[in-house]
N, C-alpha and C positions, 0 to 999 in steps of 0.2 A: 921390570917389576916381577914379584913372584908371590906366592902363597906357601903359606912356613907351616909344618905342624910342628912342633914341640915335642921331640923326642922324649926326654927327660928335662929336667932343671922345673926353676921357676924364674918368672918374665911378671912385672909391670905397665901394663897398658896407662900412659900419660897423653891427657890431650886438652891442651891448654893451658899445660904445666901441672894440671892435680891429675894425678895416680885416679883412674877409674874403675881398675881390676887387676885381678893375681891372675894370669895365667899357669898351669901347671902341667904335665907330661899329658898328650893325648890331643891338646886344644890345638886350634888355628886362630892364622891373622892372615891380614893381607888380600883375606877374597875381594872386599868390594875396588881396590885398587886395579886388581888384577881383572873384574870381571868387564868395569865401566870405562879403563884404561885411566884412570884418575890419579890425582897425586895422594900422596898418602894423609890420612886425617887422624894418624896417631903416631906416637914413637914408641917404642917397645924397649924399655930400660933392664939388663940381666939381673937376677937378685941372687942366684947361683949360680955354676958353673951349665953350662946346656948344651945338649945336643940339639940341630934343627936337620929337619930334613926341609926342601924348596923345591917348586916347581914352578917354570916360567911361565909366562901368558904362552908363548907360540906352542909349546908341550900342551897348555893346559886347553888353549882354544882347538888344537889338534884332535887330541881326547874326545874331547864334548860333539866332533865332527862323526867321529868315529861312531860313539854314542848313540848319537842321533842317527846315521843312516843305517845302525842295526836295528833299533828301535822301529826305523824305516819302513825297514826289508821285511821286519817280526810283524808287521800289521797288514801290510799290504798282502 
């Protein structure tokens, strides 16, 4: 599982089969899959050509570790 931001392009957010939103350069998807470990509860259909950048849960739960015992260290 990963969480995507949208380099450029544009992306339709489908869920259910009716289109819920335009996604455009700057936005993310993917967090709550990536945070809950969950299956995904939309699909993401390209409407032009896009770049995505992604990042994986173990990258991303890594991160947040890191985060967190700086946060840590900064209060104590």
């Amino acid at each position: 599982m990963c969480k995507y931001k949208l380099a450029n392009g544009k992306v339709e957010v489908i869920i259910k089969g009716e289109t819920q939103t335009i996604l455009s350069a700057g936005k993310t998807f993917g967090e709550l899959a990536l945070i809950y470990n969950s299956p995904r509860s939309a699909t993401i259909k390209t409407i032009t050509k896009c770049e995505f950048f992604g990042i994986t849960r173990n990258v991303f739960k890594e991160t947040l570790e890191i985060i967190n015992k700086k946060s840590y260290e900064k209060n104590i």
